[in-house]
PyMOL CGO cylinders between C-alpha atoms (Angstrom):
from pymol import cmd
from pymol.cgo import CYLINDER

trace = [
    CYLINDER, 62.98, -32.74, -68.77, 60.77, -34.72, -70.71, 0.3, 1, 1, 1, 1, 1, 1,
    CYLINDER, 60.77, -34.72, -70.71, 60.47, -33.77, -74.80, 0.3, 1, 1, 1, 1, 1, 1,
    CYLINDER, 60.47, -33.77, -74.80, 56.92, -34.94, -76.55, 0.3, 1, 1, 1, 1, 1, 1,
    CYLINDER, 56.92, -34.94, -76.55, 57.42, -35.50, -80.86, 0.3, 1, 1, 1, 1, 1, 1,
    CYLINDER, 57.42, -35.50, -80.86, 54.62, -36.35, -83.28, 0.3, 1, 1, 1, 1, 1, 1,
    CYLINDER, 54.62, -36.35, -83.28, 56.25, -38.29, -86.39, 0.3, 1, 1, 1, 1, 1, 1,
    CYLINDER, 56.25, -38.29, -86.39, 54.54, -39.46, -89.23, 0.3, 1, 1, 1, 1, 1, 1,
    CYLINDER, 54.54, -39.46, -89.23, 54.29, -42.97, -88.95, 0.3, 1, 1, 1, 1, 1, 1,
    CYLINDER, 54.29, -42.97, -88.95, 57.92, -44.43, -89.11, 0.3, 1, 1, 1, 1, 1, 1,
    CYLINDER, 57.92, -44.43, -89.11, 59.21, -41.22, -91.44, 0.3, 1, 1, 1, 1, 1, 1,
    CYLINDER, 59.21, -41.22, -91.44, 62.62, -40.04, -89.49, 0.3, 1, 1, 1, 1, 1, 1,
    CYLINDER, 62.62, -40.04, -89.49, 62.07, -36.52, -91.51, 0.3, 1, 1, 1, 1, 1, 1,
    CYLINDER, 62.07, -36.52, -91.51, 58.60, -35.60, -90.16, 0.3, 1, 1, 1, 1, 1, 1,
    CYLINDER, 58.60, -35.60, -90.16, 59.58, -35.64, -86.43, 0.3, 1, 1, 1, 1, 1, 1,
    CYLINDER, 59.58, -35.64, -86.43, 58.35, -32.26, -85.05, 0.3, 1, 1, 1, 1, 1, 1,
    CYLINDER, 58.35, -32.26, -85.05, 58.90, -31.17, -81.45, 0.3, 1, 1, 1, 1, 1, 1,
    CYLINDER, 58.90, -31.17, -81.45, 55.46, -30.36, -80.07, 0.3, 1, 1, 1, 1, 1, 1,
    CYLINDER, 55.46, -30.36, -80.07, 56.75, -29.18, -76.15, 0.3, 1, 1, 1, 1, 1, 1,
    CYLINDER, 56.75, -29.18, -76.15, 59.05, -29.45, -73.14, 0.3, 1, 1, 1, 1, 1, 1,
    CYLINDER, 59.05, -29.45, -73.14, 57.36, -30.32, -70.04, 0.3, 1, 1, 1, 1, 1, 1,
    CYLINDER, 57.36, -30.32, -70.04, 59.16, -31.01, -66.31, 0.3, 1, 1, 1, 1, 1, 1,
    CYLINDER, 59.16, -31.01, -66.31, 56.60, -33.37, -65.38, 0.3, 1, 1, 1, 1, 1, 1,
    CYLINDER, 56.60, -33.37, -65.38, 56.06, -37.07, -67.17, 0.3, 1, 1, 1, 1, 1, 1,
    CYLINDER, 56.06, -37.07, -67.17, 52.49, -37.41, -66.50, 0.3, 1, 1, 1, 1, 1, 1,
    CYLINDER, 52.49, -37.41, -66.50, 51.98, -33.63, -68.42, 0.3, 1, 1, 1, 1, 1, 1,
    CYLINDER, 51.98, -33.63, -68.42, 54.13, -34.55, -71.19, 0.3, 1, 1, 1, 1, 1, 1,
    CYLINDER, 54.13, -34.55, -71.19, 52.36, -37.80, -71.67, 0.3, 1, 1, 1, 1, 1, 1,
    CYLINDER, 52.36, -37.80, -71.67, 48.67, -35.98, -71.28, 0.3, 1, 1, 1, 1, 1, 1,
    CYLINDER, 48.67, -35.98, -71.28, 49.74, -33.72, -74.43, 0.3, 1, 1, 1, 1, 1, 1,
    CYLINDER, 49.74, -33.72, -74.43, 51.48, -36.61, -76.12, 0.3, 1, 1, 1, 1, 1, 1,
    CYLINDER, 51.48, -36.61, -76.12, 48.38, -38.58, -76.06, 0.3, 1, 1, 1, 1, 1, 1,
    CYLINDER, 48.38, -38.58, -76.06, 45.85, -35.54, -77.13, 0.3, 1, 1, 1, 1, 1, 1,
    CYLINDER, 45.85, -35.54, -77.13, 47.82, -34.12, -80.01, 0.3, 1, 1, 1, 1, 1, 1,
    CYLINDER, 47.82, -34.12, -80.01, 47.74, -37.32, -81.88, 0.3, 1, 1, 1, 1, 1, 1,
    CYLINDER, 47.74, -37.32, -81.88, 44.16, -38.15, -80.71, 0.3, 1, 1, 1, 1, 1, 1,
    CYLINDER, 44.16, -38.15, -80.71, 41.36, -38.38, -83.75, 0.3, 1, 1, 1, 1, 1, 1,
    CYLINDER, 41.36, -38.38, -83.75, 45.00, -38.40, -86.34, 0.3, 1, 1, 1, 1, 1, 1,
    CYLINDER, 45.00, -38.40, -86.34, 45.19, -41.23, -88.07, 0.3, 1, 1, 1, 1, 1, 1,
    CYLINDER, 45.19, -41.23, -88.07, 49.03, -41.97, -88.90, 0.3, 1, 1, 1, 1, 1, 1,
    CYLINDER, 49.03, -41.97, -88.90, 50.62, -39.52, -86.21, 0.3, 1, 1, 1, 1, 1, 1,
    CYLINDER, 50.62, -39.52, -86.21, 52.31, -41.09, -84.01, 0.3, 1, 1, 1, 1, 1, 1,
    CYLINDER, 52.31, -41.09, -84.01, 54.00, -39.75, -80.61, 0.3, 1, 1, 1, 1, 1, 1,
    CYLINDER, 54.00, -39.75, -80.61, 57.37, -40.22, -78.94, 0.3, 1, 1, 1, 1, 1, 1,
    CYLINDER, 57.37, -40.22, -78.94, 58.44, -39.00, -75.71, 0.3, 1, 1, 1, 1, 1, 1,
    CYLINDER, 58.44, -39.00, -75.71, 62.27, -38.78, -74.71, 0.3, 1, 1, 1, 1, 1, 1,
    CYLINDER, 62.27, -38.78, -74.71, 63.64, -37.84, -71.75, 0.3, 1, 1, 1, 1, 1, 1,
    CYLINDER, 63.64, -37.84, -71.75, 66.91, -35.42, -71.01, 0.3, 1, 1, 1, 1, 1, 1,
    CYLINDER, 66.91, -35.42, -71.01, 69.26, -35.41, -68.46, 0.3, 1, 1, 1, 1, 1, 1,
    CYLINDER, 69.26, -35.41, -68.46, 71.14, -32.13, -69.62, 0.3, 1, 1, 1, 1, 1, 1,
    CYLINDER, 71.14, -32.13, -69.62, 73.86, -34.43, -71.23, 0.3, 1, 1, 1, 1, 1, 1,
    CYLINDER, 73.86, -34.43, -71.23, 75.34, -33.79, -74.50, 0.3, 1, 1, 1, 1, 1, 1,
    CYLINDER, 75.34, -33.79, -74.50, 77.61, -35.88, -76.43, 0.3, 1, 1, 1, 1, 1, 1,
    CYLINDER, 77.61, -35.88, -76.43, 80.89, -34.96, -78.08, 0.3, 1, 1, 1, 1, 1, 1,
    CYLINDER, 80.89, -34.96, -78.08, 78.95, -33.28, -81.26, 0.3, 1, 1, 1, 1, 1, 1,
    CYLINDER, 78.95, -33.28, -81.26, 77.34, -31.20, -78.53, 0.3, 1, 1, 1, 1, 1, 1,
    CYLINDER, 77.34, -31.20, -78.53, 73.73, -32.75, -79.07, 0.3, 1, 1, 1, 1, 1, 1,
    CYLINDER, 73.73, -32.75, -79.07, 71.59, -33.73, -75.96, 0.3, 1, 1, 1, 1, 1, 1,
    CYLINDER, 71.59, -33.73, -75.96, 71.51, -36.74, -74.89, 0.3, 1, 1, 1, 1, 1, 1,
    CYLINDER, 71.51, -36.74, -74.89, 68.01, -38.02, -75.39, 0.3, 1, 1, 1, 1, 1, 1,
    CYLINDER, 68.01, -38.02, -75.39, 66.13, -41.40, -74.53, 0.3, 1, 1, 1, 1, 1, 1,
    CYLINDER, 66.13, -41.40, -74.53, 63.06, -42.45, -75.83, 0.3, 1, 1, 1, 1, 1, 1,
    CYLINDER, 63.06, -42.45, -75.83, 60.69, -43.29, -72.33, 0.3, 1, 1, 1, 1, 1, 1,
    CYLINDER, 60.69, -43.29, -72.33, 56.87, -43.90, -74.91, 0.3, 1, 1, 1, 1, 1, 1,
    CYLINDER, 56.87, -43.90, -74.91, 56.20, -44.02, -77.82, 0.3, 1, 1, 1, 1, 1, 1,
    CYLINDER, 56.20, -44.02, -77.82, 52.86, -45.16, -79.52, 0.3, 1, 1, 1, 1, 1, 1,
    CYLINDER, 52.86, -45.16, -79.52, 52.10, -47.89, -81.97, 0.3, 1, 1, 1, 1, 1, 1,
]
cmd.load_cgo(trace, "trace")
């Protein structure tokens, strides 16, 4: 399961899930077009593996992110 985020630039507090998608190359087409014409929006993309970690949060890795 792959999870797209916009973020304002490098603010922790402004990541906002935009979607869930199953496939990479669909998560990465709506990563790239949500932040497109927004200057200072960046993306990041993790992906899950239905893991979670003693606190009981999923387990998440960062695959993309944009500059």
């Amino acid at each position: 399961m792959f999870q797209v985020y916009t973020q304002e630039g490098n603010k922790e507090l402004t990541k906002t899930l935009v979607g869930e998608f199953k496939d990479y190359d669909e998560a990465m087409d709506k990563a790239e077009a949500v932040i497109e014409g927004k200057d200072g929006l960046k993306y990041i993309v993790e992906e899950t593996n239905g893991c979670f970690n003693s606190y009981g949060d999923l387990v998440a890795t960062v695959i993309a992110e944009s500059d």
